[in-house]
Backbone as CSV, one residue per row, in Angstrom:
resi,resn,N_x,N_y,N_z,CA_x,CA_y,CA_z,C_x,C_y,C_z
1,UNK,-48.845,57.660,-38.104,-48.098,56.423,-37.841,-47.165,56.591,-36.659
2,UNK,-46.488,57.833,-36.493,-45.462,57.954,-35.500,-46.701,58.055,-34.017
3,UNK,-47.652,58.597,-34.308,-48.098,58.753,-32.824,-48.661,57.091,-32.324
4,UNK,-48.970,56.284,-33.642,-49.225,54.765,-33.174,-48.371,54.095,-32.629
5,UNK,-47.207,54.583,-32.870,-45.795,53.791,-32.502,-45.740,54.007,-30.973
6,UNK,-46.151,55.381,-31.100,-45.481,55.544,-29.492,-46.552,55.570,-28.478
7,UNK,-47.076,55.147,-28.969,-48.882,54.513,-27.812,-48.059,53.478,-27.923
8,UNK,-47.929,52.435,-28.612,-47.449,51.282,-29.090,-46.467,50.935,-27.838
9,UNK,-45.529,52.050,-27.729,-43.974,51.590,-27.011,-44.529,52.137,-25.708
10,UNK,-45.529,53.125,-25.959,-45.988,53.415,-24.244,-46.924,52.220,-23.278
11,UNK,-47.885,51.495,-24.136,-48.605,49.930,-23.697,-47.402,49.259,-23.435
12,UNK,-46.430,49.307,-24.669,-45.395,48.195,-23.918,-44.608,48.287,-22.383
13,UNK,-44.682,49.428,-22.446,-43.685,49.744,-21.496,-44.339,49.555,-19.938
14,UNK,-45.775,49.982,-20.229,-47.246,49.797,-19.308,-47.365,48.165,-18.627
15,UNK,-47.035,47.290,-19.725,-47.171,46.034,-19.544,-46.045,45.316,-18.754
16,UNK,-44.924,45.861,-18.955,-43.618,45.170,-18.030,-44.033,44.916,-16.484
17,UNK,-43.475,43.912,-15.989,-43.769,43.655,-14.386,-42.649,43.944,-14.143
18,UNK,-42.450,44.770,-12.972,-41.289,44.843,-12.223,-40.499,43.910,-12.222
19,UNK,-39.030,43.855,-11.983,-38.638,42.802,-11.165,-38.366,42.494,-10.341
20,UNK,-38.557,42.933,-9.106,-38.628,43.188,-7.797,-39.943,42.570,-7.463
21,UNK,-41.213,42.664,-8.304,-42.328,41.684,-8.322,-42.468,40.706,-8.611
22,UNK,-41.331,40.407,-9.817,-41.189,38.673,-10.133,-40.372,38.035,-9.229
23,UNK,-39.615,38.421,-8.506,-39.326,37.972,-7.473,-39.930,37.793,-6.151
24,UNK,-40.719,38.264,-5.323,-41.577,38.403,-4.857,-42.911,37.151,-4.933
25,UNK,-43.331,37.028,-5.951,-44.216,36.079,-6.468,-43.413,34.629,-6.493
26,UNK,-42.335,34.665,-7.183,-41.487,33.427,-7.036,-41.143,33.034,-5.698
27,UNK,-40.818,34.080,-4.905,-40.645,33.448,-3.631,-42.474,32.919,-2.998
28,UNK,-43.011,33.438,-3.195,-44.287,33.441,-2.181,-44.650,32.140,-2.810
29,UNK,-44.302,31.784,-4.544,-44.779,30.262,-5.279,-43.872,29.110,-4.577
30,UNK,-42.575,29.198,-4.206,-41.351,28.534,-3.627,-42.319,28.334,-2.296
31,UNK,-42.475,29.046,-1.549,-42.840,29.009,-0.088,-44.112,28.557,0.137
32,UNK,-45.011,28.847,-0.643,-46.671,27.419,-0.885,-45.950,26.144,-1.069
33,UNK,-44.936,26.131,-2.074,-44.857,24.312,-2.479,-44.337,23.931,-0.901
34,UNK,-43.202,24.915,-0.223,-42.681,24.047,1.065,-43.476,23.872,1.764
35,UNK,-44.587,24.859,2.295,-45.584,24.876,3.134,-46.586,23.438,2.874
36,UNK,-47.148,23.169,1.697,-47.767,22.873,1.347,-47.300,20.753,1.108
37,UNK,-45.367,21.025,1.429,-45.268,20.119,1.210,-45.017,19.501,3.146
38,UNK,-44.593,20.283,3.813,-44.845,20.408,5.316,-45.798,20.154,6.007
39,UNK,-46.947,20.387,5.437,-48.010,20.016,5.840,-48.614,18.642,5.258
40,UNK,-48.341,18.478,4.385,-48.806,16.504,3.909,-47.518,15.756,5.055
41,UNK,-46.487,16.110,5.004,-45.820,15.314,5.957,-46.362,15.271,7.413
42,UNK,-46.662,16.104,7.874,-47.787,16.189,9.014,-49.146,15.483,9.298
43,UNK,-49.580,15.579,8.092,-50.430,14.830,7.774,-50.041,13.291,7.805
44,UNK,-49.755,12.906,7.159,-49.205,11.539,7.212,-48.350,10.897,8.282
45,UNK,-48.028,11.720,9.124,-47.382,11.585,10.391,-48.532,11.472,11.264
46,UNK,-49.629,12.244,11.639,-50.679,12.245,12.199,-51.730,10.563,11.881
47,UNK,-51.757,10.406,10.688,-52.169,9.158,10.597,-51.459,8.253,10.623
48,UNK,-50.271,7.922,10.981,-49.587,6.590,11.271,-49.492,6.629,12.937
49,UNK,-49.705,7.712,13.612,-50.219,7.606,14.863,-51.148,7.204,15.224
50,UNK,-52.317,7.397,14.414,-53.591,7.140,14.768,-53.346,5.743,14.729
51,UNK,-52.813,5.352,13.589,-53.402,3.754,13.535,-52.211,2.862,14.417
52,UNK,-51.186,3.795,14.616,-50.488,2.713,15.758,-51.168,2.802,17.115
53,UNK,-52.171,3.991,17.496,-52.945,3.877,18.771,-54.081,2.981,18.562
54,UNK,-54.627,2.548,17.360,-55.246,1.615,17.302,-54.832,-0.172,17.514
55,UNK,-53.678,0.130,16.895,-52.930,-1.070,16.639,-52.896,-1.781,18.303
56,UNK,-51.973,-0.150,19.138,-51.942,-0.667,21.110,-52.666,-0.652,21.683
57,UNK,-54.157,-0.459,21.270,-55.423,0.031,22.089,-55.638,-1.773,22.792
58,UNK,-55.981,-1.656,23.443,-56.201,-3.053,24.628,-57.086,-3.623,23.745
59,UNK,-57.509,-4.680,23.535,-58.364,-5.732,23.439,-59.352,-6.332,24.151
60,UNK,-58.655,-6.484,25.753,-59.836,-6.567,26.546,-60.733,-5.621,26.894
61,UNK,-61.863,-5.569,27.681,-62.324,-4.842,28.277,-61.857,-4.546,29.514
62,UNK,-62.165,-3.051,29.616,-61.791,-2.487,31.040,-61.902,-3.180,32.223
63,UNK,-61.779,-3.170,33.232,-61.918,-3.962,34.768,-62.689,-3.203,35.435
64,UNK,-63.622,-4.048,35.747,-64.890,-3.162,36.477,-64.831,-3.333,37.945
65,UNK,-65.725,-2.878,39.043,-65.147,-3.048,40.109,-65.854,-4.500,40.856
66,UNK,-64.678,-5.090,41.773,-65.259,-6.713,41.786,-66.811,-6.434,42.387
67,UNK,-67.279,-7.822,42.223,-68.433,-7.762,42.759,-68.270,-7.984,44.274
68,UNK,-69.517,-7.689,45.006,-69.573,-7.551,46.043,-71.235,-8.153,46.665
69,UNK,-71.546,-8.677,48.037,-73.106,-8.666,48.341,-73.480,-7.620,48.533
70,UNK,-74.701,-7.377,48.291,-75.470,-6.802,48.413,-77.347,-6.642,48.791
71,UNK,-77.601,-6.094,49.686,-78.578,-7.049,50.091,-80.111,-5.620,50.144
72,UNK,-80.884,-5.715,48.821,-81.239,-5.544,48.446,-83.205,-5.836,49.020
73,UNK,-83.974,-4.333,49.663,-84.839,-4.636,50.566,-86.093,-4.235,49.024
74,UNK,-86.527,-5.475,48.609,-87.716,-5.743,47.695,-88.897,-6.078,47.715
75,UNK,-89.379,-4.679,47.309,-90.896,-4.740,47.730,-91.905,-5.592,46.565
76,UNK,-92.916,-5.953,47.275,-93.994,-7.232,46.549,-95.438,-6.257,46.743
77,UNK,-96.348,-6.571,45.829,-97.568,-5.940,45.974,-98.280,-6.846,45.904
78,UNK,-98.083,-8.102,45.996,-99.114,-9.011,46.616,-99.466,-9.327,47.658
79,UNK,-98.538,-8.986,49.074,-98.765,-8.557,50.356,-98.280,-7.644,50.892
80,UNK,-97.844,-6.595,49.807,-97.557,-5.479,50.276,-96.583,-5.148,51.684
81,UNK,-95.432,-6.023,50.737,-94.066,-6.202,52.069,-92.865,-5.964,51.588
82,UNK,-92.018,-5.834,52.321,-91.176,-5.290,51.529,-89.374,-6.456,52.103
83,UNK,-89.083,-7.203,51.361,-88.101,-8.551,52.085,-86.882,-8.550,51.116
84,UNK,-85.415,-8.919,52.183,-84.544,-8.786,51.857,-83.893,-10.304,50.321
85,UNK,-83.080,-9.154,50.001,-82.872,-10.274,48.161,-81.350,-9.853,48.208
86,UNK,-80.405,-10.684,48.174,-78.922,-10.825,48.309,-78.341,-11.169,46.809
87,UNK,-77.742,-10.270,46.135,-77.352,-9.966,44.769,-75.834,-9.875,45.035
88,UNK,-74.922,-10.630,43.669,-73.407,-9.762,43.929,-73.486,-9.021,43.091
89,UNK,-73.035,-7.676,42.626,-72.900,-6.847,42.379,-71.830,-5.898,42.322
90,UNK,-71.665,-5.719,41.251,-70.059,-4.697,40.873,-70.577,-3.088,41.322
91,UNK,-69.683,-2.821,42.924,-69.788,-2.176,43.400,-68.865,-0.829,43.782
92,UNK,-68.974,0.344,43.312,-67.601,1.371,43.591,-67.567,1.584,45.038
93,UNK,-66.518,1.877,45.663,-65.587,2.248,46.552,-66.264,3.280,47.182
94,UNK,-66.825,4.712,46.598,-67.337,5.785,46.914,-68.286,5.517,47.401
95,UNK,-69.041,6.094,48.341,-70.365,5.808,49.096,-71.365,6.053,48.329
96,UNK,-71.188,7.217,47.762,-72.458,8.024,47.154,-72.785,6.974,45.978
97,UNK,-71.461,6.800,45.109,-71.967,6.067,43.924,-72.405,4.758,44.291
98,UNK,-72.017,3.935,45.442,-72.108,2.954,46.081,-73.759,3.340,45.484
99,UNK,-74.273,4.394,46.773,-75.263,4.090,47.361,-76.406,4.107,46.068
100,UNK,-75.621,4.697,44.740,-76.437,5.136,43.593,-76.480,3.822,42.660
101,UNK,-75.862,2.958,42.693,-75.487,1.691,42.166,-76.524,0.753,43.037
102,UNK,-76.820,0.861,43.799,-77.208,-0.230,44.847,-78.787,-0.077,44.575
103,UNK,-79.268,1.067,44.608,-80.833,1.788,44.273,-80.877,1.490,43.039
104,UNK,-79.809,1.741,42.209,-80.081,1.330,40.691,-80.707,0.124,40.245
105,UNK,-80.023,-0.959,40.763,-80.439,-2.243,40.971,-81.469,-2.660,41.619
106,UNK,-81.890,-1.877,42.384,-83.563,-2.120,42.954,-84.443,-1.693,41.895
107,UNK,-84.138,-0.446,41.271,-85.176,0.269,40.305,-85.154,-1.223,39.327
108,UNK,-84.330,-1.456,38.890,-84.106,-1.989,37.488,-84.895,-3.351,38.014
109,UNK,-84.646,-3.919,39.498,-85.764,-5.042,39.712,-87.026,-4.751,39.384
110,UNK,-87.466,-3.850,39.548,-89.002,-3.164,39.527,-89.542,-2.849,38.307
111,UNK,-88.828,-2.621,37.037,-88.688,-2.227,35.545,-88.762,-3.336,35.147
112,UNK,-88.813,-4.987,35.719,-88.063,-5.872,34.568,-89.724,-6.345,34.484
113,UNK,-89.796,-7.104,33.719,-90.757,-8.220,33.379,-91.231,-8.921,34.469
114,UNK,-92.272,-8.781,34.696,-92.857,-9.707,35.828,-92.382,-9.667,37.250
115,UNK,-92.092,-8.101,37.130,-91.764,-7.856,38.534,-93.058,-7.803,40.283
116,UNK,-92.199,-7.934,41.252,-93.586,-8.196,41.925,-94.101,-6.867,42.804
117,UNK,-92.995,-5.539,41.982,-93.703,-4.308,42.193,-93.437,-3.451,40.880
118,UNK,-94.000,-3.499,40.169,-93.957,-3.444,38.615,-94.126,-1.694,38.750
119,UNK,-92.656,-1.059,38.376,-92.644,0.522,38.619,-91.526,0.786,37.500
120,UNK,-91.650,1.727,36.033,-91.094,1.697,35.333,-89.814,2.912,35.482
121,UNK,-88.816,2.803,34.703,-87.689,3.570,35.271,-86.271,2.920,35.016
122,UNK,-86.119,2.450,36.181,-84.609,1.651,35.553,-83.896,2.160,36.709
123,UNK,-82.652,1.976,36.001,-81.286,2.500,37.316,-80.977,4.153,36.848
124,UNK,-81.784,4.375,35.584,-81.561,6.018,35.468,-82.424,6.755,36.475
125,UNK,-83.086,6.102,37.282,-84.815,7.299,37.622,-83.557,7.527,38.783
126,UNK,-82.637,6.839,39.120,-81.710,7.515,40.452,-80.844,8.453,40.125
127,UNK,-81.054,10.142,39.891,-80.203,11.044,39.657,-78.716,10.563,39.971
128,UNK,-78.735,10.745,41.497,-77.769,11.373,42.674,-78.305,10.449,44.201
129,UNK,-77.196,10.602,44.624,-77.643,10.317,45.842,-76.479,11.304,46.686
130,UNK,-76.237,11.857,47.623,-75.858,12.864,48.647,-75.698,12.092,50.105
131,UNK,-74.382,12.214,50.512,-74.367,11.650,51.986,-74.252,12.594,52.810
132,UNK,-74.777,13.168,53.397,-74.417,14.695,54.402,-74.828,13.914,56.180
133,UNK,-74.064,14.813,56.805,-74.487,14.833,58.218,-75.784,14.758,58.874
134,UNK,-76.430,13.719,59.629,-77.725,13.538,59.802,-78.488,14.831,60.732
135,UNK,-79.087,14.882,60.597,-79.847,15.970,61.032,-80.311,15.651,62.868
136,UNK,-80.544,16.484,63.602,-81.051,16.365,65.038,-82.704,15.937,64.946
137,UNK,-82.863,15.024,65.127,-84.387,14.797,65.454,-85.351,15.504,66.112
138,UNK,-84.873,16.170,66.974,-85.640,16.792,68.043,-84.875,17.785,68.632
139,UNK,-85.343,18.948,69.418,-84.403,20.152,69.934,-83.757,19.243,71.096
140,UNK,-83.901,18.261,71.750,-82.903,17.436,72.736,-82.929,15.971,72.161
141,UNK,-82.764,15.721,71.443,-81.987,14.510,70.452,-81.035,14.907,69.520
142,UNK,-80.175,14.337,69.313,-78.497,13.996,68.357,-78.446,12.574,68.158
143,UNK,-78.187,12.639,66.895,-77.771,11.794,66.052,-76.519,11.007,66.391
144,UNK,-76.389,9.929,66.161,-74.733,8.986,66.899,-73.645,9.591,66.094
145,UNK,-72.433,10.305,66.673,-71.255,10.475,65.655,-70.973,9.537,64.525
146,UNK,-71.130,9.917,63.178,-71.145,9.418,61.854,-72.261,9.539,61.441
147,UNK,-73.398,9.679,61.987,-75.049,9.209,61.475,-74.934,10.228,60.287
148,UNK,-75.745,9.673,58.908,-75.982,9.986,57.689,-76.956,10.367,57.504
149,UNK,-77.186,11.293,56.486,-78.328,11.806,56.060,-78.623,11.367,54.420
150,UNK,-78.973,10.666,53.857,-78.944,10.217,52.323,-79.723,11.213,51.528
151,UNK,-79.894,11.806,50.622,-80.244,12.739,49.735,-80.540,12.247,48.820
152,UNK,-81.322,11.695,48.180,-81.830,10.675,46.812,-82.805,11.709,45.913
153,UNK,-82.056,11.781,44.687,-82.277,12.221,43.629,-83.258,11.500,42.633
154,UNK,-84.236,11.721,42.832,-84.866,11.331,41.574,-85.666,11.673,40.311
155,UNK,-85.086,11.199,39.112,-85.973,11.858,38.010,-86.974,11.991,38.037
156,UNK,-87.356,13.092,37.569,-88.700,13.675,36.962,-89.724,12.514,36.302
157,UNK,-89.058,11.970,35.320,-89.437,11.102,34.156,-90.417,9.693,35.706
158,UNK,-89.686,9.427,36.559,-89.642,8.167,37.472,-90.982,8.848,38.197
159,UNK,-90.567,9.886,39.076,-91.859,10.263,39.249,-93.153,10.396,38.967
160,UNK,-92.814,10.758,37.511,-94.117,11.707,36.678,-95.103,9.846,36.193
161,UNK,-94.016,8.877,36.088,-94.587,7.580,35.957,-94.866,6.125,36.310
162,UNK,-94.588,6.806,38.040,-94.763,5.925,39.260,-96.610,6.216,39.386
163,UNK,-96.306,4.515,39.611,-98.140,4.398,39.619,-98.814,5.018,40.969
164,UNK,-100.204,5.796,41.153,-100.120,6.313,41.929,-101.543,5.464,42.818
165,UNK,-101.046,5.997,44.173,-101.820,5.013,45.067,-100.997,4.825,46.273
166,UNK,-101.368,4.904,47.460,-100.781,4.935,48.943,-99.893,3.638,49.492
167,UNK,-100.346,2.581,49.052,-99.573,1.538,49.073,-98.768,1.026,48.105
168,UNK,-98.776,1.310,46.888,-97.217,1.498,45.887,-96.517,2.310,46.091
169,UNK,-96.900,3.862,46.653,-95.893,4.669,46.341,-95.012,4.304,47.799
170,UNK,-95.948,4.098,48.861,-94.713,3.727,50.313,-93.736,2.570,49.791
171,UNK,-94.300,1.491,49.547,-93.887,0.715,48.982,-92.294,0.818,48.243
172,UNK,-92.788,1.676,47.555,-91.032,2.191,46.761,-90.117,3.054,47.801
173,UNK,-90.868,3.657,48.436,-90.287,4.628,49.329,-89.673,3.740,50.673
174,UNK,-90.431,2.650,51.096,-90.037,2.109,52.640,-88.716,1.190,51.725
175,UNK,-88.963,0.677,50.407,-87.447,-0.176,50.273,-86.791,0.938,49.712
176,UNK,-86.805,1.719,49.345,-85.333,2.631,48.851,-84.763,2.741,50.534
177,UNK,-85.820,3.231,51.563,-84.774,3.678,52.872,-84.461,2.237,53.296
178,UNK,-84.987,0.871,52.910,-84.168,-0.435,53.874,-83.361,-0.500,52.826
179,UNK,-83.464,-0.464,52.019,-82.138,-0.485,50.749,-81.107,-0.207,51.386
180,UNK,-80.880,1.153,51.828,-80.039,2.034,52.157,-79.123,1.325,53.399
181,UNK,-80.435,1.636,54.242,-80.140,0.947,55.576,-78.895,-0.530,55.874
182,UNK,-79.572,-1.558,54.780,-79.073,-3.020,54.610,-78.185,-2.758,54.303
183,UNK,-77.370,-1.690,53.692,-76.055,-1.506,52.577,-75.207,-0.535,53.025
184,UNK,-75.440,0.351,53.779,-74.919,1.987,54.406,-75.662,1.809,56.399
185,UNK,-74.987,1.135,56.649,-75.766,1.274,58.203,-75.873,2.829,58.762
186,UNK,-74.528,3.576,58.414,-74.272,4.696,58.557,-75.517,5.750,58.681
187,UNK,-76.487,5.473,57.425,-77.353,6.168,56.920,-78.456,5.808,57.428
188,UNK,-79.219,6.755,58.337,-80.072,6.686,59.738,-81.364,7.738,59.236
189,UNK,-81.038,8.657,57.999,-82.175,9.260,57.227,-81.869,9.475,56.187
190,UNK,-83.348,9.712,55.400,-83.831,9.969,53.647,-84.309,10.638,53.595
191,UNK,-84.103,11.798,52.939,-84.792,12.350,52.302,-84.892,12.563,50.409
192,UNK,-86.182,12.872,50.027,-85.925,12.594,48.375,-86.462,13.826,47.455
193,UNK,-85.491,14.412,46.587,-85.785,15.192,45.762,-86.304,14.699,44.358
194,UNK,-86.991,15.608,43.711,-87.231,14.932,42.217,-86.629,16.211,41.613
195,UNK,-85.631,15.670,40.437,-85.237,16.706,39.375,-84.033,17.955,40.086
196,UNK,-84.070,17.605,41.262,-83.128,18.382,42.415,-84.134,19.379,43.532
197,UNK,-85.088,18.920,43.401,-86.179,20.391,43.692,-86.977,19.796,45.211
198,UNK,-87.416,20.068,45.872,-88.237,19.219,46.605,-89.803,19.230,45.701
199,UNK,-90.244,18.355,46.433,-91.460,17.373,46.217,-92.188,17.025,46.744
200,UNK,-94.014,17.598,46.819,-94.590,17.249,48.027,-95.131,15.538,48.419
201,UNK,-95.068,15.153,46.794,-95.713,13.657,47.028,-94.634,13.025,45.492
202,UNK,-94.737,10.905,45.798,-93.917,11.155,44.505,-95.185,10.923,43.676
203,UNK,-96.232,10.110,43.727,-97.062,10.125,42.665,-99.201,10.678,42.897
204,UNK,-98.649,11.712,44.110,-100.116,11.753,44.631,-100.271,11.725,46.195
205,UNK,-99.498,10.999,46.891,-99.531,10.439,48.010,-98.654,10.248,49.083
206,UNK,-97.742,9.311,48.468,-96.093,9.444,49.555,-95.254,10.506,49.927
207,UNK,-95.513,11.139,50.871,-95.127,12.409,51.061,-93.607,12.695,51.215
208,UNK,-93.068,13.472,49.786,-91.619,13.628,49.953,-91.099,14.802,50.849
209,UNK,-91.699,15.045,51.563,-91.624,16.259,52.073,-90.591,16.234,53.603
210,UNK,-90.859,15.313,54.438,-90.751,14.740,55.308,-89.184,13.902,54.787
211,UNK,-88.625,13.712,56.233,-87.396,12.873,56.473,-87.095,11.333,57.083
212,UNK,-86.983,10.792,56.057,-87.754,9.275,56.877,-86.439,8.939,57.482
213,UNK,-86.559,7.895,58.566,-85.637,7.653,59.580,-85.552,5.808,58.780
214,UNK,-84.379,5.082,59.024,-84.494,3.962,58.460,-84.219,3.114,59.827
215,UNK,-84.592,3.210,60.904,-84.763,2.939,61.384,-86.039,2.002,61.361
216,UNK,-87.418,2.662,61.035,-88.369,2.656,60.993,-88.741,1.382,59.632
217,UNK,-87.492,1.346,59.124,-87.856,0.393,58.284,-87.056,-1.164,57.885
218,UNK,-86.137,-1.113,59.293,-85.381,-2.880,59.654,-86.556,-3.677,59.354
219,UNK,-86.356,-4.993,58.889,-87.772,-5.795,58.216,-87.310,-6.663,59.806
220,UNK,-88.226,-7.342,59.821,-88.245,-8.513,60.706,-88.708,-9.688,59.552
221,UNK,-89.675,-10.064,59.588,-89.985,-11.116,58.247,-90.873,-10.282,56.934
222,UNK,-90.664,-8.932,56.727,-91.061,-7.896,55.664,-91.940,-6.896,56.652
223,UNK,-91.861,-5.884,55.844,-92.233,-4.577,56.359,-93.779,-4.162,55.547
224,UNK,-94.581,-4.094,56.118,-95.729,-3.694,56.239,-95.899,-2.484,56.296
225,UNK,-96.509,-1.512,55.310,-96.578,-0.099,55.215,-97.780,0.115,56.056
């Protein structure tokens, strides 16, 4: 019996928690509830922001940039010409995007329903467009101070599903450079990448290889490839 006792008082004694540990624990239980209550206030602070940025968020729509003319060189495959079409058009400030906005709107003529050069795509098949310094024509020719060089980007996708054949594909190609021309006088050559890469033809035929002069493509009463 005496040795049960004192197993007995030795478990008990086994079982005591410090108190230096109950303290310890009490603080760390104290310091979750503050934490824990610090953080819902945060919380709830975070969402009465949100919904007062909803509350001031504008109503109208943004302001786009005014419209502007634009004069737009549209090719026909019923006589295979290519004649000027005067659009207003919300136009940016920047050249490049200018000039990427302006082509957009030709593609997207050509994409719509009952177009009269029916080429699918849109205003996406225009990557990029690039304005750089025009190039020398010849080892004794120069370009007029300012003359442009246009860099036209075009998708893969536009390419890969431009109809193919010698008089559609110029066709797209002689109005992208009067496009240019009518809208950027500046810009005196084209050249066109697909996907960023060069390109020997866009669908078989029109040779991207080469630097077209837009010169070559002022309409008089439409341009004849």
């Amino acid at each position: 019996m005496a040795i049960a006792r004192s197993r007995q008082r030795e478990g008990s004694k086994r079982a005591v928690i410090p108190r230096h540990q109950v303290v310890i624990l009490i603080l760390l239980l104290v310091v979750s509830i503050i934490m824990g209550a610090v953080l819902w206030h945060l919380r709830e602070r975070a969402h009465e922001r949100l919904l007062q940025g909803q509350n001031s968020a504008p109503t109208q729509a943004p302001q786009v940039a005014p419209a502007e003319q634009a004069t737009l060189m549209v090719a026909s495959d019923a006589d295979d010409s290519v004649s000027p079409r005067v659009l207003a058009l919300p136009l940016p400030q920047n050249p490049e995007a200018r000039a990427r906005a302006i082509l957009g709107k030709l593609l997207e003529l050509y994409a719509a329903p009952g177009a009269l050069h029916p080429v699918q795509g849109g205003a996406s098949s225009i990557a990029q467009v690039f304005l750089l310094p025009a190039e020398a024509n010849g080892p004794a020719q120069q370009e007029s101070p300012g003359a442009q060089l246009a860099v036209v980007n075009l998708s893969g996708a536009f390419a890969s599903g431009h109809p193919s054949g010698i008089e559609t594909e110029s066709l797209t190609i002689l109005s992208i450079c009067a496009t240019l021309r009518a809208n950027l006088p500046s810009v005196t050559q084209v050249r066109f990448l697909v996907d960023g890469q060069p390109r020997a033809t866009l669908a078989g035929h029109a040779d991207l290889s080469r630097t077209y002069l837009t010169a070559e493509t002022v309409p008089t009463e439409g341009i004849h490839p």
